[in-house]
N, C-alpha and C positions, 0 to 999 in steps of 0.2 A: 541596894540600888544597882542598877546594871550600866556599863559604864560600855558607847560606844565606840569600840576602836578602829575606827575605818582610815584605811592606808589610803583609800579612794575616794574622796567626796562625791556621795551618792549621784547627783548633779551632772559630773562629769558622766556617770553611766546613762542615763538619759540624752543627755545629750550624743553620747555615740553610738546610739541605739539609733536617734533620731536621723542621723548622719547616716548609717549603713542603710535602715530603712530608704532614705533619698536617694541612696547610690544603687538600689539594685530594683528601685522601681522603676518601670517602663517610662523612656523619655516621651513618647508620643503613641497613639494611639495606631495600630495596627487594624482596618478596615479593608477584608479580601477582597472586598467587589468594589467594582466603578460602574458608576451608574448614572446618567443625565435626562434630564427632565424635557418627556417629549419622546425617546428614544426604545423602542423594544429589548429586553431585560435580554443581554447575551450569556447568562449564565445558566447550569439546569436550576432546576425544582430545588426553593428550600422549603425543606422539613423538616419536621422535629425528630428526632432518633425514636421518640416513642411515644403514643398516644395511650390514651383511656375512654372508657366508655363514659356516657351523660344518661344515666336510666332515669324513663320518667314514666310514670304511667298512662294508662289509654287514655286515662278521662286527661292529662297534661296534656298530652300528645295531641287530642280533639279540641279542645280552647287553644290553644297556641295557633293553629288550623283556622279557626273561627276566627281570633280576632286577626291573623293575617288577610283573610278574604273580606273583614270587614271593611279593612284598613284601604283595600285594593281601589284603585281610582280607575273605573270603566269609561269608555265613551269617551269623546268629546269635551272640552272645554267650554262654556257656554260663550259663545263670540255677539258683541252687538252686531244686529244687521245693517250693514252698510245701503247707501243709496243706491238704487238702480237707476 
């Protein structure tokens, strides 16, 4: 049988794990930009540091085409005719 001899009760280590973890994580949240609602954005262009392609083939490429143009609302609204 193996007999445990801990100088430390395991418990205590936990818990000041849990303690240092609390002490060295961010009190509040750090947010570069201000921004108000209504107001043109005064900062430059965000972008991602790096993109990728999306390949899709001709025949994707031609339905995706189609049902946006299907989708496309032309003309006029139908209006009741008002009295003259």
């Amino acid at each position: 049988m193996k007999a445990n001899n801990y100088s430390i009760h395991p418990s205590v280590y936990f818990i000041v794990a849990a303690l240092l973890i609390a002490y060295f994580f961010p009190r509040e949240g750090k947010f570069r930009y201000q921004f108000y609602e209504g107001k043109p954005w005064r900062y430059g262009l965000l972008t991602a540091p790096s993109d990728f392609p999306i390949y899709k083939t001709d025949a994707e490429v031609q339905a995706e085409r189609d049902s946006e143009s299907s989708n496309l609302i032309t003309g006029r609204m139908p209006q009741s005719n008002p009295k003259r």
